[in-house]
C-alpha positions as a Markdown table, in Angstrom:
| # | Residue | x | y | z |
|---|---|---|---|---|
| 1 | Unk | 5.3 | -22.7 | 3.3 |
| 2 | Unk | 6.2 | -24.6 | 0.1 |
| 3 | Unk | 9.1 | -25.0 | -0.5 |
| 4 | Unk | 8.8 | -25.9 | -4.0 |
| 5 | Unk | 5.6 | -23.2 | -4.3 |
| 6 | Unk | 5.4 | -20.2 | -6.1 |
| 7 | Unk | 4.8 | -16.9 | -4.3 |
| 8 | Unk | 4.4 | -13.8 | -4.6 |
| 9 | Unk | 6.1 | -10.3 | -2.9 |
| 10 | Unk | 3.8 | -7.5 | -3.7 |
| 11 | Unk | 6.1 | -5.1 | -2.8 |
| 12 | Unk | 9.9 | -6.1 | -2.6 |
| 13 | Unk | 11.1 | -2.0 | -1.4 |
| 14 | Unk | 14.7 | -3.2 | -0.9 |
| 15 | Unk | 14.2 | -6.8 | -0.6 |
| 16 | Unk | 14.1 | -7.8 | 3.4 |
| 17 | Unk | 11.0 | -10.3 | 2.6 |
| 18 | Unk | 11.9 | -10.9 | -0.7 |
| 19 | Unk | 15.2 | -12.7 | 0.6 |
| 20 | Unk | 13.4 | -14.0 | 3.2 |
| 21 | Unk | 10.9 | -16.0 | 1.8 |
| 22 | Unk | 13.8 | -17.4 | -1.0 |
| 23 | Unk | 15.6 | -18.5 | 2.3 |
| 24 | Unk | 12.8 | -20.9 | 2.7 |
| 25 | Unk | 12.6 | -22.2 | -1.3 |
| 26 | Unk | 13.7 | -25.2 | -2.3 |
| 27 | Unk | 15.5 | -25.9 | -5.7 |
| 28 | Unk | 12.3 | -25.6 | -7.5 |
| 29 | Unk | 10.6 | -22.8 | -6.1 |
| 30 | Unk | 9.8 | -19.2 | -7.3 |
| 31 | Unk | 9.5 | -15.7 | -5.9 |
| 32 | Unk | 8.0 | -13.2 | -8.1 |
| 33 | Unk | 7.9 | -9.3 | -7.2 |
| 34 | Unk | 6.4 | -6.5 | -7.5 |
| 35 | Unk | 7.4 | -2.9 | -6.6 |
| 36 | Unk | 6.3 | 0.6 | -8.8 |
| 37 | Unk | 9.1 | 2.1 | -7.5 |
| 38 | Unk | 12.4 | 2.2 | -9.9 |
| 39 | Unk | 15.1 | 2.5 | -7.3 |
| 40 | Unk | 14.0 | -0.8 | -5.4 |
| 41 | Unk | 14.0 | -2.5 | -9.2 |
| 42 | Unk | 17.3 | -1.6 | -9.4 |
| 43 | Unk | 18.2 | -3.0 | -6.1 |
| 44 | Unk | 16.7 | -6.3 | -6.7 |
| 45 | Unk | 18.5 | -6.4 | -9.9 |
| 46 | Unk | 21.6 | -7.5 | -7.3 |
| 47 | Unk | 19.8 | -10.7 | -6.5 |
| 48 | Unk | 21.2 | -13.3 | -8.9 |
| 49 | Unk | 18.9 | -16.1 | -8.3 |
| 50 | Unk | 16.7 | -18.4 | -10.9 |
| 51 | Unk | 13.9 | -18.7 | -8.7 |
| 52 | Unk | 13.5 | -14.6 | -8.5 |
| 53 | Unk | 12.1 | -12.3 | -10.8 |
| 54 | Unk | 11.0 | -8.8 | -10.5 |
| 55 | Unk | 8.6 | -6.6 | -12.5 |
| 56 | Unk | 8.2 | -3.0 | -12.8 |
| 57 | Unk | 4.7 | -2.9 | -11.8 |
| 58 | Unk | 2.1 | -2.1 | -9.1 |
| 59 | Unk | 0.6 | -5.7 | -7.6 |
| 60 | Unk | -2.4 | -4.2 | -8.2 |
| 61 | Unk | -1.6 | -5.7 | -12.0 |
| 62 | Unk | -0.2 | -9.0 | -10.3 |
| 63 | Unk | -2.9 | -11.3 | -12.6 |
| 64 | Unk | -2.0 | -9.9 | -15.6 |
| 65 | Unk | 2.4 | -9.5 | -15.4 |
| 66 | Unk | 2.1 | -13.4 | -13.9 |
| 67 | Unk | -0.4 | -14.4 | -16.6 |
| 68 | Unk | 2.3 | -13.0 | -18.8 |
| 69 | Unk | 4.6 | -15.4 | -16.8 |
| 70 | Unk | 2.7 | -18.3 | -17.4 |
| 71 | Unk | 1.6 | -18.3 | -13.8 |
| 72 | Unk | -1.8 | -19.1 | -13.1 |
| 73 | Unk | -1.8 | -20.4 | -9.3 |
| 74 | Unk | 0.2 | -19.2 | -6.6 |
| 75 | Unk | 0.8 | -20.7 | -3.1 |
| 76 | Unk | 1.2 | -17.3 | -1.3 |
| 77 | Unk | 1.1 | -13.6 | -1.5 |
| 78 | Unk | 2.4 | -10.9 | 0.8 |
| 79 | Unk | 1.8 | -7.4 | 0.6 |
| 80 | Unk | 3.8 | -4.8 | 2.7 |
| 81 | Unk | 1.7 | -1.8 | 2.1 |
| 82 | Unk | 2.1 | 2.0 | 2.1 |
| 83 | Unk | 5.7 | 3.8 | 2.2 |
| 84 | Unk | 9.4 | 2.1 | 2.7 |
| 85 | Unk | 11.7 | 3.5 | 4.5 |
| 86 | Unk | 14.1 | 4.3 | 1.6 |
| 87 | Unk | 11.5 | 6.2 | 0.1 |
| 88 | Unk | 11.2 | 8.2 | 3.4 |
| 89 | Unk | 14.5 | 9.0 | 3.8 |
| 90 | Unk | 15.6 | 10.1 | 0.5 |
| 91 | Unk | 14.7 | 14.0 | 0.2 |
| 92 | Unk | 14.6 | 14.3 | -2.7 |
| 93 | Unk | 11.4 | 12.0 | -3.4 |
| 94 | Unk | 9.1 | 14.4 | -1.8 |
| 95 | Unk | 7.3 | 12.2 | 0.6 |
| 96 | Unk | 8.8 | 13.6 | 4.3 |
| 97 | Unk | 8.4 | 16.6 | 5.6 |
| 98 | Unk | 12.0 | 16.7 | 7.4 |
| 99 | Unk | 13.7 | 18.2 | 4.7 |
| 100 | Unk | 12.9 | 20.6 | 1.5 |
| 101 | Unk | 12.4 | 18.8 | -1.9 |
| 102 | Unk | 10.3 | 18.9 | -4.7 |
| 103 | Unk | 6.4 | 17.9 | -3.7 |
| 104 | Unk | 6.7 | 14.6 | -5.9 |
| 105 | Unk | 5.1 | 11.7 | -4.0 |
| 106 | Unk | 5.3 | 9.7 | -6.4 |
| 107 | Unk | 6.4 | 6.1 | -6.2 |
| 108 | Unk | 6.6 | 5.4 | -9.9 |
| 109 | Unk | 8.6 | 8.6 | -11.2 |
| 110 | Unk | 8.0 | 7.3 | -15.1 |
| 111 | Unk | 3.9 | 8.1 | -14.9 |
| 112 | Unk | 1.1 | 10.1 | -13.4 |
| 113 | Unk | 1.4 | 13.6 | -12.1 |
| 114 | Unk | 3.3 | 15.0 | -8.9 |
| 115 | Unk | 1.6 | 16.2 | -5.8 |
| 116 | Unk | 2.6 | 19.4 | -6.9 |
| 117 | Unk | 1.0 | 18.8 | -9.8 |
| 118 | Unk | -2.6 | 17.8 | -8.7 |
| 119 | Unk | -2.6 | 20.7 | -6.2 |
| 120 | Unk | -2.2 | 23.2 | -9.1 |
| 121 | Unk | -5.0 | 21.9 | -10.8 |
| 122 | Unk | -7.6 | 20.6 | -8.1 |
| 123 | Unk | -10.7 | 23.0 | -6.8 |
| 124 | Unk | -11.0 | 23.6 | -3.3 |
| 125 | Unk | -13.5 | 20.9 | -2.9 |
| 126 | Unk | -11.7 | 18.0 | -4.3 |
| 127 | Unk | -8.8 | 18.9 | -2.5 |
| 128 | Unk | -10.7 | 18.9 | 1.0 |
| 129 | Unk | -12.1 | 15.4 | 0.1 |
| 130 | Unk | -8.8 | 14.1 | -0.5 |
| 131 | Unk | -7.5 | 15.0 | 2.9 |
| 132 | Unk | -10.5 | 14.5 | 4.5 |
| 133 | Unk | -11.1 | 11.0 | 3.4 |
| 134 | Unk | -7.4 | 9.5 | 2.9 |
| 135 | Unk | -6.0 | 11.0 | 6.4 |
| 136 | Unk | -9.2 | 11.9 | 8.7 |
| 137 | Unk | -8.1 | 15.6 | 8.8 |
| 138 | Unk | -10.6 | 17.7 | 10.7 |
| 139 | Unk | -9.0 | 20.5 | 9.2 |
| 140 | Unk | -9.3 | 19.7 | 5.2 |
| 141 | Unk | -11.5 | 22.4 | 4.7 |
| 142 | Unk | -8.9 | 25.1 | 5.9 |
| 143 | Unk | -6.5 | 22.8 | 4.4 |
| 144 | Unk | -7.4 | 23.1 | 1.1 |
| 145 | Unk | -9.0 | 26.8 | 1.6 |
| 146 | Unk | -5.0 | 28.0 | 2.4 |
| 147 | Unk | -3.6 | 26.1 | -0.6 |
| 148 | Unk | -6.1 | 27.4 | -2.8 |
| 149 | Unk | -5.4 | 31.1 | -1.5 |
| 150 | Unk | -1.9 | 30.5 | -1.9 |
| 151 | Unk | -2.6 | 29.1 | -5.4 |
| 152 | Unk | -4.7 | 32.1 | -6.3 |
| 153 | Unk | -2.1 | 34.5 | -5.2 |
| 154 | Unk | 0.2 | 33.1 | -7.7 |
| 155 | Unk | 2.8 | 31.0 | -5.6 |
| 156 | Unk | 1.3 | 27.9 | -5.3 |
| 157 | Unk | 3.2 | 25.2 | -2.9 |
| 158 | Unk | 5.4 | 23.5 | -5.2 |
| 159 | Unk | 7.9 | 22.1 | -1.7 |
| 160 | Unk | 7.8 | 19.7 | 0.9 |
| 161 | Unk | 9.0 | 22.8 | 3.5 |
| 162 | Unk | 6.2 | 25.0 | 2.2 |
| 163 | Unk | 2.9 | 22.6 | 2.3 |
| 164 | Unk | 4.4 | 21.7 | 5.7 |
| 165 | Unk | 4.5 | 25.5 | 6.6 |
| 166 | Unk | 1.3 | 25.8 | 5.1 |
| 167 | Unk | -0.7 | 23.2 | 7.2 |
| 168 | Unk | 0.9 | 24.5 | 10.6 |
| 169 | Unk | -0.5 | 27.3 | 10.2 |
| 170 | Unk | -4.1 | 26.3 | 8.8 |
| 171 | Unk | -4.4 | 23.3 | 12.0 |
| 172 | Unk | -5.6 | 24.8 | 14.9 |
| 173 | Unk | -4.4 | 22.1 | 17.0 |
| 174 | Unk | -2.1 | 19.9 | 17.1 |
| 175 | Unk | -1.3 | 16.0 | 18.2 |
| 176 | Unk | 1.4 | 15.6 | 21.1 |
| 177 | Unk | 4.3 | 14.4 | 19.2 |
| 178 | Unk | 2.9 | 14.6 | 15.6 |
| 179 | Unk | 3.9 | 17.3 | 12.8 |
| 180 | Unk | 0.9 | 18.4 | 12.0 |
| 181 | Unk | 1.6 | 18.2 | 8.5 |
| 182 | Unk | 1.7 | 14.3 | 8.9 |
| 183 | Unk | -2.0 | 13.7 | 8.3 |
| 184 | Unk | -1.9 | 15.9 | 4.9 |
| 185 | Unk | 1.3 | 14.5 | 3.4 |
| 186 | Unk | -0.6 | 11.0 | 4.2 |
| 187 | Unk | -3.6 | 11.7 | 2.4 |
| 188 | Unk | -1.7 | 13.3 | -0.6 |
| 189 | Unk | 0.6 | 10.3 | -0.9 |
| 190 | Unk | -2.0 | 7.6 | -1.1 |
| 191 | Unk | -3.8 | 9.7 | -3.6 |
| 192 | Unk | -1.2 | 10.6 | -6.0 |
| 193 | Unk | -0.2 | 6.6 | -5.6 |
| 194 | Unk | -4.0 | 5.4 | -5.9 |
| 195 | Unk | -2.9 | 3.2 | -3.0 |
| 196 | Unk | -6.5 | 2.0 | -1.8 |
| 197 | Unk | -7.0 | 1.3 | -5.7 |
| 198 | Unk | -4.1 | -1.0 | -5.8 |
| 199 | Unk | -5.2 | -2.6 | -2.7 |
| 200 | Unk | -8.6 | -3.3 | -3.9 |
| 201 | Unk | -7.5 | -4.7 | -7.0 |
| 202 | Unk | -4.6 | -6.7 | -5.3 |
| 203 | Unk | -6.5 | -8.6 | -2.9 |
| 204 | Unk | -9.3 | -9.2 | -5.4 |
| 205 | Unk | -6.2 | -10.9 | -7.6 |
| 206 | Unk | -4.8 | -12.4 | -5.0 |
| 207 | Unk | -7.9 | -14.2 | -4.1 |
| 208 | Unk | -8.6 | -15.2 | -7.8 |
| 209 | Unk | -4.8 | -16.2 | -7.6 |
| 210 | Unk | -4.2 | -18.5 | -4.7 |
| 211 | Unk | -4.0 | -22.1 | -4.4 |
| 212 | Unk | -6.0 | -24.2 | -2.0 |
| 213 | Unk | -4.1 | -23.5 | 1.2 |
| 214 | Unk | -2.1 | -20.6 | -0.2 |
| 215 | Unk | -1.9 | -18.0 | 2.1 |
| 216 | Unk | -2.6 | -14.4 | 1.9 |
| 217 | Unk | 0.0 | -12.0 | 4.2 |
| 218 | Unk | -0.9 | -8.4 | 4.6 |
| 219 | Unk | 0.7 | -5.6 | 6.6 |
| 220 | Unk | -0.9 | -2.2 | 6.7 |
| 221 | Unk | 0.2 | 0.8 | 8.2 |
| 222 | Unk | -2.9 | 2.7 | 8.8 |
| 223 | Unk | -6.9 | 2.4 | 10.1 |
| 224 | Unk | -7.8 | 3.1 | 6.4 |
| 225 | Unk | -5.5 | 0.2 | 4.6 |
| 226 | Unk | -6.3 | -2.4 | 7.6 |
| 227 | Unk | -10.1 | -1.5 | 7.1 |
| 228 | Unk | -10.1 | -2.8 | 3.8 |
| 229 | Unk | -8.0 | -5.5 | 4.4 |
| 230 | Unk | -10.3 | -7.2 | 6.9 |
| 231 | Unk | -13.3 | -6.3 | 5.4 |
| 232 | Unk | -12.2 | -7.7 | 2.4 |
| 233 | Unk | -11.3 | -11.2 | 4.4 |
| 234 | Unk | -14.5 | -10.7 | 6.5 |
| 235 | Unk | -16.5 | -11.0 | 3.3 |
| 236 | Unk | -14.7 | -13.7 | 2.0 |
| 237 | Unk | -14.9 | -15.9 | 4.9 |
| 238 | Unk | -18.4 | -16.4 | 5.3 |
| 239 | Unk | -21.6 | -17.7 | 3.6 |
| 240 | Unk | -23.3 | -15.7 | 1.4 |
| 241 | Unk | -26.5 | -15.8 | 0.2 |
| 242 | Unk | -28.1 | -14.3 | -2.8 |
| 243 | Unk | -31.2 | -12.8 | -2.1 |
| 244 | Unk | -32.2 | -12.5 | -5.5 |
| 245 | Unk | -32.5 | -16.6 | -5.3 |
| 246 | Unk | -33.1 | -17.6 | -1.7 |
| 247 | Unk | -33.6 | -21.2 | -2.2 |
| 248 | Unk | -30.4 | -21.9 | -3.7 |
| 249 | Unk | -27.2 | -22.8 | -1.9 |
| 250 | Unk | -25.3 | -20.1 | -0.1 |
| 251 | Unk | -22.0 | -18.9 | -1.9 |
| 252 | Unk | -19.3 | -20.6 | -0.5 |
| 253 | Unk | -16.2 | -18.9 | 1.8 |
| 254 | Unk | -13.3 | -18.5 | 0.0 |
| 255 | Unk | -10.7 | -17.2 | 3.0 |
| 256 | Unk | -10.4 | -18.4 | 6.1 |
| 257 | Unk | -9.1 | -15.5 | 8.9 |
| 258 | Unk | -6.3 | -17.2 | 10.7 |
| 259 | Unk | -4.4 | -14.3 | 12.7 |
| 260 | Unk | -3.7 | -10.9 | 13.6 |
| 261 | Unk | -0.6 | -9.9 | 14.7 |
| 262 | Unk | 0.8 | -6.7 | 15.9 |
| 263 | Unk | 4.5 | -5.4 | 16.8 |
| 264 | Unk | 5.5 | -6.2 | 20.8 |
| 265 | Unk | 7.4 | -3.9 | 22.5 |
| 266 | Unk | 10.7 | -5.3 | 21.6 |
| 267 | Unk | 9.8 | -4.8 | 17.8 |
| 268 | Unk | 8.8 | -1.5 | 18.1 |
| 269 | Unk | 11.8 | -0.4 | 20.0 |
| 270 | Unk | 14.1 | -1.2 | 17.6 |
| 271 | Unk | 12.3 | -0.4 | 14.8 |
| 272 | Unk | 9.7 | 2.6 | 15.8 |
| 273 | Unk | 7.8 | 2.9 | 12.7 |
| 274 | Unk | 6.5 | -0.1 | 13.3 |
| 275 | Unk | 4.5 | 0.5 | 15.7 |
| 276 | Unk | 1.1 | 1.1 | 14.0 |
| 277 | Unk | 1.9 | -1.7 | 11.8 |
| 278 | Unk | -0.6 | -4.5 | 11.9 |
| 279 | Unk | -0.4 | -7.9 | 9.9 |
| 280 | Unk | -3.2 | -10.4 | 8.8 |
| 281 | Unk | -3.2 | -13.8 | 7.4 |
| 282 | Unk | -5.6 | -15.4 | 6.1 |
| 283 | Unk | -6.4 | -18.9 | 3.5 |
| 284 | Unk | -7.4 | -20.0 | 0.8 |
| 285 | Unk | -10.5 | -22.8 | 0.9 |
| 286 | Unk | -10.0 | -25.6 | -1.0 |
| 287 | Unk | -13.6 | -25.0 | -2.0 |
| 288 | Unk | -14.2 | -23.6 | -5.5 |
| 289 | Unk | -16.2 | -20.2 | -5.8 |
């Protein structure tokens, strides 16, 4: 790390990295961050530091906010993806299924419509793809068939206690140790967010972003997330060649892999929802392409 380099926290939730990584600046260094989320920009508004600055904004819109910065180059970016805790724990934003609330989801509460929302309007089939594809549900179909029915009937789920009720009853079977309402809430989360969206268009900006050497940090959460994190590095750190012109020079690599790293024992016993987290760094080339 830089200590005079410019970096970037994706997602600064209440601030752990974010202090972190300004722990290791120097005088002349900058941490800029990101988070949708309104209750961590209020917390990092307690962080009374020149080198910090925080935008209201998903990092899937880093390369715009820091073009609007001035910054063109950055020396690192890290990207803690899916939920924070905080979010978890507070009821009333919708996203656990421990407690009744409002079926929000959302992690910007300014824009886009509610879980609630979006299963009010949906058909049967786009609701089954949703679970299906963002959790790996086997039971979508009967999913979305009892939401649907309920809908129908005229008392759609508009709670966190009744789409949890709901699922139990529509899963046949069940994971030892897992609500089965864990996979759904999942799936309706990183849809109402458009959290693979973000992702997509993050690491594509981060790319575009970092300096020779900078580094890119990512820590996903689930098979889905990682999947596109390290196909995305995959693709970047190899050779390609255009088949449309065979004779000319292959495409350069633009990452280099460096690690994979997963929580120990240790880790995960003090801090249990950690343990399906999994982090990857990789690096810029100094090659242009």
């Amino acid at each position: 790390m830089q200590p005079d380099g410019i970096y970037v926290d994706g997602t600064f939730g209440r601030g752990g990295h974010a202090r972190a990584v300004m722990a290791l600046l120097g005088p002349a260094g900058r941490l800029v961050a990101f988070d949708k989320d309104l209750e961590a920009v209020a917390a990092a508004a307690q962080i009374h530091d020149a080198r910090f600055t925080m935008v209201h904004a998903s990092f899937g819109d880093m390369a715009a906010e820091l073009s609007g910065l001035g910054i063109t180059q950055v020396d690192g970016v890290l990207l803690d993806l899916g939920i924070s805790s905080p979010q978890i724990d507070d009821p009333a934003r919708g996203f656990s299924f421990r407690h009744d609330a409002p079926l929000d989801m959302r992690m910007d509460t300014t824009r886009g419509e509610t879980a609630a929302e979006y299963l009010a309007r949906a058909d049967v089939r786009d609701i089954e793809g949703v679970i299906r594809d963002l959790s790996e549900e086997r039971f979508a179909a009967a999913i979305a068939k009892a939401l649907v029915a309920r809908r129908e009937s005229g008392n759609p789920v508009r709670s966190t206690l009744e789409l949890s009720a709901l699922v139990a009853g529509a899963v046949k079977t069940r994971e030892p140790g897992q609500n089965p309402a864990t996979r759904t809430f999942q799936a309706l989360r990183i849809h109402v967010n458009a959290e693979l969206e973000a992702l997509q268009q993050g690491l594509k900006a981060a790319l575009a972003l970092l300096a020779p050497q900078g580094r890119l940090v990512v820590i996903s959460f689930h098979s889905l997330e990682d999947r596109i994190v390290k196909t995305f590095i995959a693709a970047e750190s190899r050779d390609v060649v255009d088949r449309r012109a065979p004779m000319a020079p292959p495409k350069p690599l633009r990452l280099r892999a460096i690690a994979r790293i997963k929580p120990g024992p240790t880790e995960v016993a003090t801090n249990p929802r950690a343990r399906s987290a999994v982090l990857r760094v990789a690096e810029r080339t100094d090659v242009a392409g």
